[in-house]
N, C-alpha and C positions, 0 to 999 in steps of 0.2 A: 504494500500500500504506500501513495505517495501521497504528503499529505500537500494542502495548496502552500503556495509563498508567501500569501494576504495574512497577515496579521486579523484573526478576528477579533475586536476587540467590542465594548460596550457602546463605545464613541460610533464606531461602525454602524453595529445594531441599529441605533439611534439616530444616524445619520438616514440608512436604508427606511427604515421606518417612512421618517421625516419628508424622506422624498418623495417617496411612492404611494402611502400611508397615512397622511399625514394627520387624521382627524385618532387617529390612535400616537401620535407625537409627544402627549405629557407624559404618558406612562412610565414608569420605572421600569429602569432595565438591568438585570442584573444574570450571572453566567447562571445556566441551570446542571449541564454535565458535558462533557466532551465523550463523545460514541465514536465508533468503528469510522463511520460514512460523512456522520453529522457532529455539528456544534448547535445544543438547546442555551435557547438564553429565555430567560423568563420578562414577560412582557408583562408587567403589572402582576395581578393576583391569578385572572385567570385564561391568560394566552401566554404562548413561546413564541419564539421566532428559534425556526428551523435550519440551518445551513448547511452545505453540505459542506467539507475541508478535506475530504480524498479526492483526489483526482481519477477520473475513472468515469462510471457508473452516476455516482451518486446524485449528480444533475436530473436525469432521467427518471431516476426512483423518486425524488419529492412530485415530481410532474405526476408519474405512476400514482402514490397516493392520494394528489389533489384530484386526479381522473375520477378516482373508484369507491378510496373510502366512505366521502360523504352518504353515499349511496347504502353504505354497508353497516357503518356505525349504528344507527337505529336499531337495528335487528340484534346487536352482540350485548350478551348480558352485562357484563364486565366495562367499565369507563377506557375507554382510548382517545387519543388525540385525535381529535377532529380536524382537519382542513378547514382555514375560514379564508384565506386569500394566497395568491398567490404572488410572489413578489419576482420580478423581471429582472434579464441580468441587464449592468449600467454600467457606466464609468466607475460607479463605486465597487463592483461585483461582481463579475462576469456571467454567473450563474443563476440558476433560478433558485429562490428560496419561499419556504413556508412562514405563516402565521399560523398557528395549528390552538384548539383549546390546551390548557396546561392540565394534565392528570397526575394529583398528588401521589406519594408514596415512595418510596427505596429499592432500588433496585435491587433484585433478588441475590444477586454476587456482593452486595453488602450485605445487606438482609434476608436472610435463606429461609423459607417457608419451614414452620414449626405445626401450624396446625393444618397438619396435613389432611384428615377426614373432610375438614373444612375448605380446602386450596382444590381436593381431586375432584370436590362436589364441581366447586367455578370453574377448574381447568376443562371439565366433562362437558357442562353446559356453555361454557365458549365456543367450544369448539365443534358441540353435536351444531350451537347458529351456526356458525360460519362454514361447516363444511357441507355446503347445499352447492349442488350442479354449476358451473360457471357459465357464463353466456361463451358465445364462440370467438368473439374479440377479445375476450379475458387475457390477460398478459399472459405470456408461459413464463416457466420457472427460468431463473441463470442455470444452475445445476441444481432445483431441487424438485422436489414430485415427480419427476422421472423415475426410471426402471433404476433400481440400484446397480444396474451392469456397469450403466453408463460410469459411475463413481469409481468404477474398480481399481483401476491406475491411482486412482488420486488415494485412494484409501493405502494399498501397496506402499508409496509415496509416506505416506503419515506414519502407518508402522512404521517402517523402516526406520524413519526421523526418528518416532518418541524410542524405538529400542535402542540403536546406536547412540544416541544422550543418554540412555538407561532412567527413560523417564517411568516408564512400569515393570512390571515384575513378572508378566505371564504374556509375553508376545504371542505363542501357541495359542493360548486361549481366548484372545482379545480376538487372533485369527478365524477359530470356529467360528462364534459367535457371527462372524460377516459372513463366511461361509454359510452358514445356515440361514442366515438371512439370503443370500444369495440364490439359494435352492428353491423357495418358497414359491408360488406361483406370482407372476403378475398381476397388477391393479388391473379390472378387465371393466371395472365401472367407468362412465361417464366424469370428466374433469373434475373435481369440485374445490372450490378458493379455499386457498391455504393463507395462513398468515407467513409460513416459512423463514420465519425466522426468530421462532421462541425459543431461547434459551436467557439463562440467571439473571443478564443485563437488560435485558428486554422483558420484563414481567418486575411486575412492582408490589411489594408488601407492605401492609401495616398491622402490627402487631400479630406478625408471623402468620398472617394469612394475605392469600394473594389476591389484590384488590384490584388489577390493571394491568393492560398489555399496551405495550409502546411500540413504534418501531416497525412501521408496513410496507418499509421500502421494498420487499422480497415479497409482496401478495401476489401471490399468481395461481395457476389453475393447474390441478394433480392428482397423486395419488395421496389421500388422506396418510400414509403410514409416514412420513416426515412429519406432520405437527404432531401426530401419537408420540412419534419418540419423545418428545417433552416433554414424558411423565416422569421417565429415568431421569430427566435434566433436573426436574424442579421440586420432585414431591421427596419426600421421603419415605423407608423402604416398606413400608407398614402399610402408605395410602398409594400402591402405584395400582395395585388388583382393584382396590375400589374406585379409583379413575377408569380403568375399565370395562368396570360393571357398569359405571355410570354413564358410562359415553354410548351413545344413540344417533344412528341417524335413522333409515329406515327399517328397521332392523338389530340385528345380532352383528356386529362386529367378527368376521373372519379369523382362523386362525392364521392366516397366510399374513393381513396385513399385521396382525401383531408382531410376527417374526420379521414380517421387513421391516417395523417399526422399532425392533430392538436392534438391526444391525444399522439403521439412520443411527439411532444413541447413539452406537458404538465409533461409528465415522464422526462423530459432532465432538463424542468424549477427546478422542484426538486431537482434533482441531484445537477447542480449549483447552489442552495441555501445552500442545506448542505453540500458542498465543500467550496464554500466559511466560512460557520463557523464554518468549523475544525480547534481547533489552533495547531493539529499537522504537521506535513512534510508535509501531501498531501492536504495541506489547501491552498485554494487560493481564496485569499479577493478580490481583481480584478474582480473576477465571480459573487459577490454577484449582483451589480449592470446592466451588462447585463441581467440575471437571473431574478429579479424582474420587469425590463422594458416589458421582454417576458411575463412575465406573466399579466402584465397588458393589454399589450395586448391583450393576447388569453380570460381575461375576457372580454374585451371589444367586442372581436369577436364572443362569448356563449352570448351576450345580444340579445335579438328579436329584430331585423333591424341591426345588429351589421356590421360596415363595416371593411375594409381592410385587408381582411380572403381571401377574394377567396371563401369561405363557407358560406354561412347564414343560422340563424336556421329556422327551417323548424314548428315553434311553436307548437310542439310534440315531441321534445324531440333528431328529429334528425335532418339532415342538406342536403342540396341540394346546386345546384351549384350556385355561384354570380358572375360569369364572366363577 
């Protein structure tokens, strides 16, 4: 990730406002959080301003959310940032940026959900709204909701990294688990909108329950077993079987999409191990320790009898339903 050369600063914010915005001009401006893509600065009490500061993608995605979320937000049980305007790029900016509503709370990689019964209830019912059929312009995924085949190199790629840093302990077994996710059958339903990109930073608690999703740069149209994976990401080990009893959409939930939804964890747990030990810009040490919690988990849940998967292994290698 590269991040931009522009100094974002308050002055900025306030400036971009000012010009574009102007009847929102007195407001207080102060920093809210620096993310992966974007920079939050808090616009009074209850707006942000959005920006994005990787270079890349990131332009695109705020445009992506200002297109769709309005539309979507109503229907989702849980508070998320709304889109309220969209700000043009200028001499001051080059790129596009949001005014988005501000949704209170702590990010989950500072604050890790404790009242899990209570998180896998929200996490369920978020996600049984949101994952309803896409229209056919729905965005597609970068790399997610696809066939997990497509991942495979990149996943190879990550072992490889976190064993030779000797960042886990059981490469072999980190291995099955994709493997067997790899074997499962395919998503054969209809697209349906993902958030695709839940994990610790992007989900928000108060008082160890999760009260809001942030972060929709990555909504696109797929297979539901990527946002399943982020039950190993966020709950704890106790409430992952009852996120999946509780999650609905038309129906019983597959055994198939649970197995590809625990080898997505497993490819994400990666990710967040070697983000967290970047010591450059896009390093975030915060991560390391959500990241390894999931993973102990999802080894716990590859054990014969292993519980709080929603999945047990099927002592052959693959996995059947544990509802």
């Amino acid at each position: 990730m590269t991040h931009v050369e522009i100094e974002i600063t308050a002055e900025l914010v306030r400036d971009l406002v000012r010009e574009q915005h102007p009847d929102l001009a007195d407001r207080p401006v102060r920093l809210g959080a620096r993310g992966w893509d974007n920079q939050l600065w808090r616009l009074g009490d209850d707006l942000a301003v959005r920006l994005p500061w990787a270079t890349g993608s990131s332009d695109a995605l705020l445009r992506k959310e200002h297109a769709w979320l309005p539309a979507l937000a109503p229907r989702l049980p849980l508070p998320v940032p709304v889109p309220q305007r969209l700000g043009e790029p200028s001499g001051l900016f080059p790129w596009h940026w949001l005014i988005t509503t501000w949704v209170p709370g702590t990010p989950a990689d500072r604050s890790p959900v404790t009242r899990g019964a209570d998180s896998a209830d929200r996490l369920a019912a978020f996600l049984t709204a949101l994952h309803q059929p896409a229209p056919d312009d729905a965005p597609a995924g970068r790399d997610r909701g696809g066939p997990l085949a497509d991942r495979a190199e990149a996943f190879a790629r990550g072992l490889a990294a976190v064993t030779k840093r000797g960042l886990i302990d059981d490469p072999e077994a980190v291995g099955a688990v994709w493997q067997d996710a790899l074997s499962a059958p395919p998503w054969d339903g209809p697209p349906l909108w993902l958030h695709a990109d839940l994990h610790p930073a992007n989900v928000l608690t108060d008082g160890g329950a999760l009260c809001g999703v942030i972060d929709f740069g990555d909504l696109c149209a797929g297979d539901p077993a990527y946002d399943l994976s982020a039950a190993w990401l966020l709950l704890p080990e106790d409430a992952i079987a009852g996120f999946h009893a509780a999650y609905r959409r038309a129906g019983e939930t597959d055994a198939a999409t649970m197995r590809r939804a625990r080898g997505w964890a497993m490819a994400r747990v990666l990710s967040g191990i070697l983000i967290a030990d970047d010591d450059g810009p896009g390093g975030k040490p915060s991560w390391g320790p959500p990241a390894r919690a999931a993973l102990k988990r999802l080894m716990t849940a590859a054990q014969p009898g292993g519980r709080g998967n929603g999945v047990t292994n099927d002592g052959a290698g693959g996995a059947r339903r544990g509802l």
